[in-house]
C-alpha positions as protocol buffer text, in pm:
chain_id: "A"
residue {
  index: 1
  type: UNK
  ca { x: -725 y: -1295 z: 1647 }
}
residue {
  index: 2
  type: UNK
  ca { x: -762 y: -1680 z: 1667 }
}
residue {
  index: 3
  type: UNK
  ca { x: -735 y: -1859 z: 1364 }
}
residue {
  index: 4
  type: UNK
  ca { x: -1066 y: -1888 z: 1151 }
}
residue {
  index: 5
  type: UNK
  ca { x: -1006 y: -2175 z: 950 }
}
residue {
  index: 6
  type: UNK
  ca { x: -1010 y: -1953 z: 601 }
}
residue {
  index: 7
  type: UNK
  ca { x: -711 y: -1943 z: 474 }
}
residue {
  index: 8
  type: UNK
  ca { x: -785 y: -1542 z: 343 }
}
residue {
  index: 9
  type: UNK
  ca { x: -851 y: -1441 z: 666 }
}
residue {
  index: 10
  type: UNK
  ca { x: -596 y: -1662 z: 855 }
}
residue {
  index: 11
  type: UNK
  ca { x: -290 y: -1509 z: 577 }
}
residue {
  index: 12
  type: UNK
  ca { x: -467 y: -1119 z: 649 }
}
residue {
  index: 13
  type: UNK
  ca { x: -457 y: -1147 z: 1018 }
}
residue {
  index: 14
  type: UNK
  ca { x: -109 y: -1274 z: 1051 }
}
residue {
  index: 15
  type: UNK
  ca { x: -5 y: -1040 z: 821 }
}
residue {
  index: 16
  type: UNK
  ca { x: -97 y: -767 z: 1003 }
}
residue {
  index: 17
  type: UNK
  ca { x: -23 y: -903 z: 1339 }
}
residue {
  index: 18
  type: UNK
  ca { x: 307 y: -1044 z: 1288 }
}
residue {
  index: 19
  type: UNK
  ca { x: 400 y: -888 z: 952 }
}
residue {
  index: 20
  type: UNK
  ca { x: 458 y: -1230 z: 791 }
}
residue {
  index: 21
  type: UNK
  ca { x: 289 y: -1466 z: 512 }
}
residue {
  index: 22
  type: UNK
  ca { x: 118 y: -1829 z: 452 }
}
residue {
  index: 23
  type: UNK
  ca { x: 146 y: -1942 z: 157 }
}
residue {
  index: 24
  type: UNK
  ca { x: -103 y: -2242 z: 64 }
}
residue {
  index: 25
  type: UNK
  ca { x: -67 y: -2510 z: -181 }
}
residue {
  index: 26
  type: UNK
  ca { x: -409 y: -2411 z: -386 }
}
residue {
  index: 27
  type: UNK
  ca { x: -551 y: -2116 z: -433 }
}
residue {
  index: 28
  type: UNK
  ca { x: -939 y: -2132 z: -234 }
}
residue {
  index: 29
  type: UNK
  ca { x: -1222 y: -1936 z: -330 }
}
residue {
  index: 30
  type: UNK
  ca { x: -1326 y: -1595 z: -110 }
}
residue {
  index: 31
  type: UNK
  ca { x: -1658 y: -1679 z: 32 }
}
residue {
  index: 32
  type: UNK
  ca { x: -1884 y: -1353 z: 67 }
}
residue {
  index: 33
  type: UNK
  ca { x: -1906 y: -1437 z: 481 }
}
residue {
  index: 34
  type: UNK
  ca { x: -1539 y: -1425 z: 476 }
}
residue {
  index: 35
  type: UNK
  ca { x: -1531 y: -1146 z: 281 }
}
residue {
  index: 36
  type: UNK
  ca { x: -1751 y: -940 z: 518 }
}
residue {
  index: 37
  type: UNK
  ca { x: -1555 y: -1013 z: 786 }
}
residue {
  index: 38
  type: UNK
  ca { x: -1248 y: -914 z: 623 }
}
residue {
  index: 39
  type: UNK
  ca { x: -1427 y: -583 z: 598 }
}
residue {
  index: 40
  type: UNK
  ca { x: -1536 y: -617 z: 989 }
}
residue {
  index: 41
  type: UNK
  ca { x: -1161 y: -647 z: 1041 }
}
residue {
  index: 42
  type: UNK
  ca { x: -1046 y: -358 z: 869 }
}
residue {
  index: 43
  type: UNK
  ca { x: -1334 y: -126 z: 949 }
}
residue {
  index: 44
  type: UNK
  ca { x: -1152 y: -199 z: 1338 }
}
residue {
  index: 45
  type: UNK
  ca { x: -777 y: -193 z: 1193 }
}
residue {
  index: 46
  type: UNK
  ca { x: -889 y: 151 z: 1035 }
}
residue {
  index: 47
  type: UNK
  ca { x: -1025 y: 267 z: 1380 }
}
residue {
  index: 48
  type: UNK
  ca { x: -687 y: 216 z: 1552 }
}
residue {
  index: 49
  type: UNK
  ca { x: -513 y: 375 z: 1307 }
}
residue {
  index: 50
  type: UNK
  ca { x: -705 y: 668 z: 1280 }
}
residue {
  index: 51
  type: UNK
  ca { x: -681 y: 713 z: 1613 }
}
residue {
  index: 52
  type: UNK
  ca { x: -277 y: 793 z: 1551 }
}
residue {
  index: 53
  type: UNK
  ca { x: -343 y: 1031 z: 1298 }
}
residue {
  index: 54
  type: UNK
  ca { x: -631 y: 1218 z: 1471 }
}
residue {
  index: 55
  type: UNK
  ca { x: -874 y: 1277 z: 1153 }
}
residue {
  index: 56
  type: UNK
  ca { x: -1249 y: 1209 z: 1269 }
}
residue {
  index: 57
  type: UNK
  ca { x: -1322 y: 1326 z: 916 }
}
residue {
  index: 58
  type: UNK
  ca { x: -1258 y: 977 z: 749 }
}
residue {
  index: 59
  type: UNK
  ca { x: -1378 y: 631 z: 757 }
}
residue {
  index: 60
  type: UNK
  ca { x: -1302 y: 314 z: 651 }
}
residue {
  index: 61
  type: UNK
  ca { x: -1415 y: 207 z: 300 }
}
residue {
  index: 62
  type: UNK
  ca { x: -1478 y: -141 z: 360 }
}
residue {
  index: 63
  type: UNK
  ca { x: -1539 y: -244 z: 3 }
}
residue {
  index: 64
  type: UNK
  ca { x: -1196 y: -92 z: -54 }
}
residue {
  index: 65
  type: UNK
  ca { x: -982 y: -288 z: 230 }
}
residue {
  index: 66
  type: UNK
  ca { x: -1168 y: -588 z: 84 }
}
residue {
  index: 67
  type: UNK
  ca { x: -1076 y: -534 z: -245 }
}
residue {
  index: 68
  type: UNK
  ca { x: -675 y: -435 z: -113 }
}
residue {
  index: 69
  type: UNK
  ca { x: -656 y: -771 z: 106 }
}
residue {
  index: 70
  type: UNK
  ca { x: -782 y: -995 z: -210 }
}
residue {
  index: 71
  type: UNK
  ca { x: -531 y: -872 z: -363 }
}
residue {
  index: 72
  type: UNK
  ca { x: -271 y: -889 z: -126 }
}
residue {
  index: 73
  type: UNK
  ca { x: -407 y: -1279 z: -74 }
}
residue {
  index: 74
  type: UNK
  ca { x: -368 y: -1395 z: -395 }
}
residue {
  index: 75
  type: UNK
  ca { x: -38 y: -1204 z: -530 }
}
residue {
  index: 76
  type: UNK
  ca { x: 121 y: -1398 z: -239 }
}
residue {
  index: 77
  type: UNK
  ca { x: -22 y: -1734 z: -328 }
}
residue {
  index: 78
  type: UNK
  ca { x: 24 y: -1673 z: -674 }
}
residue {
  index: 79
  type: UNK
  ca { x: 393 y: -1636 z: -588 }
}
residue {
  index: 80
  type: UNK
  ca { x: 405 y: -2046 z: -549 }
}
residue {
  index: 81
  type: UNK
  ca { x: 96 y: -2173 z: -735 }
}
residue {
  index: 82
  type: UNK
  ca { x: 128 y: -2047 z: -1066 }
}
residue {
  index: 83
  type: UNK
  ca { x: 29 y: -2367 z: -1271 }
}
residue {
  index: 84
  type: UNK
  ca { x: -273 y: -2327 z: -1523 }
}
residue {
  index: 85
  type: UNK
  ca { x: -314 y: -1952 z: -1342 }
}
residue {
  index: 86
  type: UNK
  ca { x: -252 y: -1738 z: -1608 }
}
residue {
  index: 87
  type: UNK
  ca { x: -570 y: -1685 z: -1751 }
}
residue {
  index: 88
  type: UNK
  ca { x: -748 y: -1615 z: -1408 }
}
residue {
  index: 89
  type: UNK
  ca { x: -474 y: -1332 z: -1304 }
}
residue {
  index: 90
  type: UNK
  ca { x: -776 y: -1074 z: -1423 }
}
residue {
  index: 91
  type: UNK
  ca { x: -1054 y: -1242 z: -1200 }
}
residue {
  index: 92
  type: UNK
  ca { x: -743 y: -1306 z: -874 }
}
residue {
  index: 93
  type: UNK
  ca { x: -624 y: -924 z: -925 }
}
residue {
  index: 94
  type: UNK
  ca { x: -891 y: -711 z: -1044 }
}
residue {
  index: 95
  type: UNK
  ca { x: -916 y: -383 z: -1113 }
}
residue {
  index: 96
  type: UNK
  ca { x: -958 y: -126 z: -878 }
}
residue {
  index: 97
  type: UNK
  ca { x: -1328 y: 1 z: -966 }
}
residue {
  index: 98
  type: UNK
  ca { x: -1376 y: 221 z: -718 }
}
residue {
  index: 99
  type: UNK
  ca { x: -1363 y: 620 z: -587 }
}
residue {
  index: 100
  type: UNK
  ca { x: -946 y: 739 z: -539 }
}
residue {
  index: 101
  type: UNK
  ca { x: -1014 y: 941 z: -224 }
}
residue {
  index: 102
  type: UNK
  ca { x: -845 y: 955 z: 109 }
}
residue {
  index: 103
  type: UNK
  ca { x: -1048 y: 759 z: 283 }
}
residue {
  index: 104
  type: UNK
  ca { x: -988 y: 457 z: -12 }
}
residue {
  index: 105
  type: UNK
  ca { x: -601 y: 543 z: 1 }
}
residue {
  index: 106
  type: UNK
  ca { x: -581 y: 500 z: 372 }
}
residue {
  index: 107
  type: UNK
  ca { x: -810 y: 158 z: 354 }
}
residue {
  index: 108
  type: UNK
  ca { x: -665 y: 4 z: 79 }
}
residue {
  index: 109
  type: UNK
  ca { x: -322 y: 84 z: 253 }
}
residue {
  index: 110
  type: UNK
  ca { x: -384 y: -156 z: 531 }
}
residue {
  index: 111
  type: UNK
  ca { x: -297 y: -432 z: 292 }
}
residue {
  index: 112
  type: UNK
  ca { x: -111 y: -296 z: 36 }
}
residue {
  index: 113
  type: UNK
  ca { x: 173 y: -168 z: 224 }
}
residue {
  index: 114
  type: UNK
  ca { x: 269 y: -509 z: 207 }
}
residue {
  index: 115
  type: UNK
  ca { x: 269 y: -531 z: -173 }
}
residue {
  index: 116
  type: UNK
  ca { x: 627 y: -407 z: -231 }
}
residue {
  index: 117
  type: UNK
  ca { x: 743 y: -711 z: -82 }
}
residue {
  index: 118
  type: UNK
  ca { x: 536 y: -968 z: -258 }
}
residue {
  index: 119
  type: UNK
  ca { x: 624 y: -791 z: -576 }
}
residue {
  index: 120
  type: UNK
  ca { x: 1013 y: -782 z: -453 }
}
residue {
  index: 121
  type: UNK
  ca { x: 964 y: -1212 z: -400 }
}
residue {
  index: 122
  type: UNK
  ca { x: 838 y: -1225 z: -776 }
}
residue {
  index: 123
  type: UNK
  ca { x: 1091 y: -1007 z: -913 }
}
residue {
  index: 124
  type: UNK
  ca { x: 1355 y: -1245 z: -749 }
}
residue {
  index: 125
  type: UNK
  ca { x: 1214 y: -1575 z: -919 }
}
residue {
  index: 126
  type: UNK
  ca { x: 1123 y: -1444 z: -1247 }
}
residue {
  index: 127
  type: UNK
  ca { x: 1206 y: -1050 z: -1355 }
}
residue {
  index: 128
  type: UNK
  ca { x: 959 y: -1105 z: -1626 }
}
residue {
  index: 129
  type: UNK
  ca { x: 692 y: -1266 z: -1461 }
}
residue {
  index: 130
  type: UNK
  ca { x: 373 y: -1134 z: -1587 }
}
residue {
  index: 131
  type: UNK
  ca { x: 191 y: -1066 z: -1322 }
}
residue {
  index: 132
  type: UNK
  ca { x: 437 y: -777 z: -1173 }
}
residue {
  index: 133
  type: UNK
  ca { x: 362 y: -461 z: -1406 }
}
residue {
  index: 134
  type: UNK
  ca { x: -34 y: -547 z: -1293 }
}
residue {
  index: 135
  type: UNK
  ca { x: 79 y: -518 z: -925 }
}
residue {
  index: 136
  type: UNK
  ca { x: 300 y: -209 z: -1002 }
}
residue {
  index: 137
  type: UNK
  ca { x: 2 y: -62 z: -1155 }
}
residue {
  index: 138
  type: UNK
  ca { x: -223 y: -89 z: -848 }
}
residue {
  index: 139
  type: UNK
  ca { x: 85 y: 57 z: -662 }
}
residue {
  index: 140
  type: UNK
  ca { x: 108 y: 357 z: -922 }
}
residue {
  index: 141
  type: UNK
  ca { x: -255 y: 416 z: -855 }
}
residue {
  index: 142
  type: UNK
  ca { x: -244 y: 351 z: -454 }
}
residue {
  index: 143
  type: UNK
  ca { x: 144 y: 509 z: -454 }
}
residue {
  index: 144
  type: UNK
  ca { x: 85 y: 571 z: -91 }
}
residue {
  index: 145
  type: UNK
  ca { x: 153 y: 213 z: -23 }
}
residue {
  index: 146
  type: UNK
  ca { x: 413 y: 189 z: -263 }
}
residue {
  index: 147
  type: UNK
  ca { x: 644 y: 500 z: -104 }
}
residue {
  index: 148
  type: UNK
  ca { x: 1011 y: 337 z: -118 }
}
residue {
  index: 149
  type: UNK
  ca { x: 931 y: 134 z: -411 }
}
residue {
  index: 150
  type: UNK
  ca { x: 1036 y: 242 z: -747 }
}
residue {
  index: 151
  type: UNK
  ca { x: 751 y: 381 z: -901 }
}
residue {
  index: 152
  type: UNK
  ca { x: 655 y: 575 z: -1250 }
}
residue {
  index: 153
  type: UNK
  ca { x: 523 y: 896 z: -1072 }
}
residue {
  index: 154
  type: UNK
  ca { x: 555 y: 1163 z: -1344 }
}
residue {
  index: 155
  type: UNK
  ca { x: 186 y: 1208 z: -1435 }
}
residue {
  index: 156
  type: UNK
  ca { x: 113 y: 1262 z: -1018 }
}
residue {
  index: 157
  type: UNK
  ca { x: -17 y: 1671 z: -979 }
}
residue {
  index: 158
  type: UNK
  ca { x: 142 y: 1692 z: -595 }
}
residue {
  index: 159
  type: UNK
  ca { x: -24 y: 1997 z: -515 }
}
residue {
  index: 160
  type: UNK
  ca { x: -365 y: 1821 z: -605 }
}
residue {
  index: 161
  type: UNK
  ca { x: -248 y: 1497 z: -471 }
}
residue {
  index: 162
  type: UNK
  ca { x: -137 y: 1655 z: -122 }
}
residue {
  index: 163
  type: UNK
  ca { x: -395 y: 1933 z: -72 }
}
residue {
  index: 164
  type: UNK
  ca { x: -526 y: 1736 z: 231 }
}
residue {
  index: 165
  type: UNK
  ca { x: -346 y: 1821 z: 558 }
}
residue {
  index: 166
  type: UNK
  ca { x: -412 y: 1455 z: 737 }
}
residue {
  index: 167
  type: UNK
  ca { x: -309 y: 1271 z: 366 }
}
residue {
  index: 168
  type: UNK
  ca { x: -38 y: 1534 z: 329 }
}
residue {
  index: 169
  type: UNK
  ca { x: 118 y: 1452 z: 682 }
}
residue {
  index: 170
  type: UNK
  ca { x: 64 y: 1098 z: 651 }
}
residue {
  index: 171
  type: UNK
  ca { x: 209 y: 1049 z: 302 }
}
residue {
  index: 172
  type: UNK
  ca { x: 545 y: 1317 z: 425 }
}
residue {
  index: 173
  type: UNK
  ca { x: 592 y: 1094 z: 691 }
}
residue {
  index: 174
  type: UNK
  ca { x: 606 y: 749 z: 532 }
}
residue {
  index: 175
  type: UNK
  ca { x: 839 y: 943 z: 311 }
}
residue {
  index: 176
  type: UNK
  ca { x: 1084 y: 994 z: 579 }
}
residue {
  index: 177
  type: UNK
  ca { x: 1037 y: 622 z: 717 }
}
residue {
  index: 178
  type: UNK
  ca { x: 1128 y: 428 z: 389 }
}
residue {
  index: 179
  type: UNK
  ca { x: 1416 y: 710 z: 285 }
}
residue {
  index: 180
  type: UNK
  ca { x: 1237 y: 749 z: -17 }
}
residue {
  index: 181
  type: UNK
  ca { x: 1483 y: 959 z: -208 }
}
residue {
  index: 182
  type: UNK
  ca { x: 1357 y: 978 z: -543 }
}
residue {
  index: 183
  type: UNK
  ca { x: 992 y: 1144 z: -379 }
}
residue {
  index: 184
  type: UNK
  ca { x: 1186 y: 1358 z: -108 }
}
residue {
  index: 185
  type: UNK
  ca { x: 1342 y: 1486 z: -411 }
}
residue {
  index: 186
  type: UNK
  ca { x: 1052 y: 1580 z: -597 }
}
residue {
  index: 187
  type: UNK
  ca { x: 1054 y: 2026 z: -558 }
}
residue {
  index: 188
  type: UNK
  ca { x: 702 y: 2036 z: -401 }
}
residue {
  index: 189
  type: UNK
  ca { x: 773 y: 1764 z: -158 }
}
residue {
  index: 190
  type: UNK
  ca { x: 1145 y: 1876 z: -100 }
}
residue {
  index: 191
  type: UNK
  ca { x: 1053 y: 2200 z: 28 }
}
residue {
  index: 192
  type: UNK
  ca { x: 714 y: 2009 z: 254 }
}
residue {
  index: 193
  type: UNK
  ca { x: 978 y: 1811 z: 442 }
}
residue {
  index: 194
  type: UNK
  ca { x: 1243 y: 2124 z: 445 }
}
residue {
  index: 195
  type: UNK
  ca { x: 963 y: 2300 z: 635 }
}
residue {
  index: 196
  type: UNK
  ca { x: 791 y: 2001 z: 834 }
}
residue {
  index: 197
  type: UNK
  ca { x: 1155 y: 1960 z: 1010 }
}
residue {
  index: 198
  type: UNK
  ca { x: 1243 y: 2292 z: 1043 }
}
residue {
  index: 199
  type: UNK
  ca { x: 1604 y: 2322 z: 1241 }
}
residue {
  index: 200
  type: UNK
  ca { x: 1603 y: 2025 z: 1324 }
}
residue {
  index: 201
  type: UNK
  ca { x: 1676 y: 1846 z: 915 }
}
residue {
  index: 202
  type: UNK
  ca { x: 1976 y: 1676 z: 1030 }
}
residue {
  index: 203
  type: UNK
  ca { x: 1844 y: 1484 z: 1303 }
}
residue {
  index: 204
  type: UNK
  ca { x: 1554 y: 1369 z: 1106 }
}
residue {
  index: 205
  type: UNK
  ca { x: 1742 y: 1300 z: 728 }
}
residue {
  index: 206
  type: UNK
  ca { x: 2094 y: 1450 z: 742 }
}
residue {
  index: 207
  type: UNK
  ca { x: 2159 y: 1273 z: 363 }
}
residue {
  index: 208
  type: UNK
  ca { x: 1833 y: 1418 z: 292 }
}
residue {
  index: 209
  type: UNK
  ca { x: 1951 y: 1672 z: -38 }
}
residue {
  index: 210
  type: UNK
  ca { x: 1779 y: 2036 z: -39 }
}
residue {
  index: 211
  type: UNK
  ca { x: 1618 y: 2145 z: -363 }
}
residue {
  index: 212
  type: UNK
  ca { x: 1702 y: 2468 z: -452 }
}
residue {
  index: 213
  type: UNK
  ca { x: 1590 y: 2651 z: -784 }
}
residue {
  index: 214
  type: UNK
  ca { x: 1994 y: 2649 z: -904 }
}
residue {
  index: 215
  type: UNK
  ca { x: 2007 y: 2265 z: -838 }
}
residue {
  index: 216
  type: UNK
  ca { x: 1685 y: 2165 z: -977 }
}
């Protein structure tokens, strides 16, 4: 994509493209034309990816990916701009108001795979900057996104949370690509990946520990 001039959709294209970040000197208001077509963008960003996981059962929720990328957007700027900010954190990183579903997971994701590492550039300025447990909160909620990031999973029912076979795959997968240790060791999910690699465990995760009842 050519560059549009708005710095929300300029920072969400690169992003994605290139897998790296502007960051401006002021933080710019999110027009509603350039919010729908963020949600243009990701409706077609969804597409291609869909097409690798072979689900014709979902869609993109646009109003999701919107939501994800404004966030995304402004925890990165907020990383250098952070003068007379505090009180407009709430309106920069709302809440997530929406329907948890697949189809929101898998939108939402298209930004906020990136949020580990804007949270990781925080934590290395300022440990106890406040605006890191409300980004680790959006994670805990879209966890998908956050697999490889240290997380406070305990409350997640993983039969409930993995009953879909597309999700289920997906989320098993992105497991294995960040060598997410703490959720391959999780029982449920333990025995999913024992099974998904069959004879072959070693070549995909020889480190990779087998849960047994005994060793539980």
């Amino acid at each position: 994509m050519m560059e549009t001039g708005s710095p929300f959709l300029d920072t969400i294209f690169l992003l994605r493209k290139e897998e790296c970040i502007t960051l401006f000197s002021d933080l710019q208001e999110i027009s509603t034309k350039e919010e729908i077509e963020a949600g243009d963008y990701f409706e077609t960003e969804f597409e291609k990816e869909r097409l690798e996981f072979l689900s014709d059962q979902l869609s993109c929720h646009k109003e999701t990916a919107v939501w994800a990328g404004k966030v995304l957007y402004h925890s990165a700027q907020l990383y250098l701009i952070r003068e007379n900010t505090e009180k407009n954190i709430e309106k920069l990183i709302p809440k997530f108001k929406g329907t948890r579903n697949i189809s929101s997971i898998l939108s939402a994701d298209l930004s906020l795979r990136f949020l580990p590492q804007v949270i990781a550039a925080l934590n290395a300025v300022d440990p106890v900057d406040t605006l890191i447990p409300v980004l680790e909160d959006i994670l805990t909620i879209f966890h998908y996104s956050g697999v490889g990031y240290d997380l406070d999973l305990k409350n997640v029912d993983w039969k409930e949370e993995l009953k879909d076979n597309t999700y289920r795959k997906l989320y098993l997968e992105r497991i294995v690509e960040k060598k997410d240790y703490k959720l391959a060791e999780i029982p449920l999910i333990n025995k999913l990946l024992v099974a998904e690699f069959g004879m072959h465990k070693d070549a995909f995760w020889r480190e990779l520990k087998i849960i047994t009842e005994e060793n539980q």
